[in-house]
N, C-alpha and C positions, 0 to 999 in steps of 0.2 A: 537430459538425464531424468530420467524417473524411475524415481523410490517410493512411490507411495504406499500406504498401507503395510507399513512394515515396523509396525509398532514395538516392537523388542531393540528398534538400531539405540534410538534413544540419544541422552547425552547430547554438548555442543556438537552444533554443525561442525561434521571433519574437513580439515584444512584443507585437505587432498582435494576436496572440488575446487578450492581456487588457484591449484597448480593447473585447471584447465583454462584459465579464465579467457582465452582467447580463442578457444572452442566452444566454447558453453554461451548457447542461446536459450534454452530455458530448463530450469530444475522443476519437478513436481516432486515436492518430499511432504506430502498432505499425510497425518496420520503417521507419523513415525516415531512420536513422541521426544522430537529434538526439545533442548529446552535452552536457558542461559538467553541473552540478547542478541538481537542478529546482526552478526557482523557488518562492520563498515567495508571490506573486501568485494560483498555483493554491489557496491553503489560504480565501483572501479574497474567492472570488468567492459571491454569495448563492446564486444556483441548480445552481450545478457538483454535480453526481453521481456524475459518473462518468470516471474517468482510466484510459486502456488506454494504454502506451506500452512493452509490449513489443517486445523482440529492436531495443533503441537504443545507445547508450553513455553514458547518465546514468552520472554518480560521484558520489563525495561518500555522505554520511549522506542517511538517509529524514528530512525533517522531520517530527518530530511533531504537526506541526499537520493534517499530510492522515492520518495516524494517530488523530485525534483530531477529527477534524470533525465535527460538528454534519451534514453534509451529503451528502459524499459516500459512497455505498453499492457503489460497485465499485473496485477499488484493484487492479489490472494492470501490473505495472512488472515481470516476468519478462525473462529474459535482458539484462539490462545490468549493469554496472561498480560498484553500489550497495555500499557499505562501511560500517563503523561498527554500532553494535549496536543492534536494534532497540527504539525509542522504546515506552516505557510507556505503557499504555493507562491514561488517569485521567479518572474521574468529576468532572466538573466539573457536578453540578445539570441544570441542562437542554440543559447540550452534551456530553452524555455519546455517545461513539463512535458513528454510526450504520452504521459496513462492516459488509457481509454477503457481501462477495467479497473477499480478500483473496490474490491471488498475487505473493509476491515468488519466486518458486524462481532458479536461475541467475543470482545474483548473489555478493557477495564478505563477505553480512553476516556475522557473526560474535559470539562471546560466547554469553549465555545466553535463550532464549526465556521470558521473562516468563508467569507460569501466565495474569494477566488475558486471554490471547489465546485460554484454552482455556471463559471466562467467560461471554463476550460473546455479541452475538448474529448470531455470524458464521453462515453458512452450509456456506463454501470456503474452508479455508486450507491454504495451501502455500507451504512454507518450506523444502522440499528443495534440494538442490543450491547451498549456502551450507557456511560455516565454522562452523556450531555444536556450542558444547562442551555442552550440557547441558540439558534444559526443565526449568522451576520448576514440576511441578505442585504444586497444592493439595494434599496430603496428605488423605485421608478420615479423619474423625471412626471410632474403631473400626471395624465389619465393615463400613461402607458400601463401595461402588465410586465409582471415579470414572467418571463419561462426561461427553464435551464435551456441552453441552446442543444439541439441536436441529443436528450439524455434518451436511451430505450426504456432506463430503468431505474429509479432513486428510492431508496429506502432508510429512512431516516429516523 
């Protein structure tokens, strides 16, 4: 489904896209001026992939569970109101993280960047333009280096 650029919809995300949830592989609602926190419904749907809802006014914390999905592989939430410290990426067996685009930049998060974000098998991450005091890297074992494995793009 894609709504973008339709700045007047405004207001919470309407419930009605999660009456598709078993159709819906990806929303682009960039630019629509949705605001309120984003629903936990997004984290439950089987075939959902993909979430673009930049330049909105989501608040609130990221839930962990769209951090954490078994599912979705693109995670777009740049320029909106997002707060609270970013949700740890945990191995749970066979629902282990599948994002390989990740941009949160121009929001309000804050605290410390968790090293598992530099782990995984992200592609794209961008984390610029927030309140962070610090990234956890993993420390290398004697002379090794560290490199993010396989990243095109990291912006920090």
């Amino acid at each position: 489904v894609i709504l973008s650029d339709n700045a007047s919809l405004g207001g919470p995300l309407p419930t009605l896209l999660f009456s598709m949830s078993h159709a819906l592989n990806a929303l682009d609602i960039d630019n629509c001026g949705f605001n309120g926190t984003l629903p936990m419904e997004l984290c439950s749907m089987p075939s959902f992939s993909e979430l673009s809802a930049m330049q909105n006014k989501f608040s609130g914390s990221l839930p962990p569970c769209l951090i954490n999905s078994s599912n979705i592989l693109t995670l777009s939430l740049s320029s909106n109101c997002l707060t609270g410290t970013l949700p740890d990426i945990v191995d749970l067996g066979n629902t282990t993280s599948k994002i390989l685009n990740l941009e949160l930049d121009g929001n309000r998060l804050e605290g410390s960047i968790p090293s598992a974000y530099f782990k995984y098998s992200l592609k794209v991450l961008d984390l610029s333009s927030n309140n962070f005091t610090h990234v956890d890297f993993c420390r290398p074992q004697h002379n090794e280096s560290f490199e993010p494995q396989g990243m095109e793009r990291v912006d920090v």
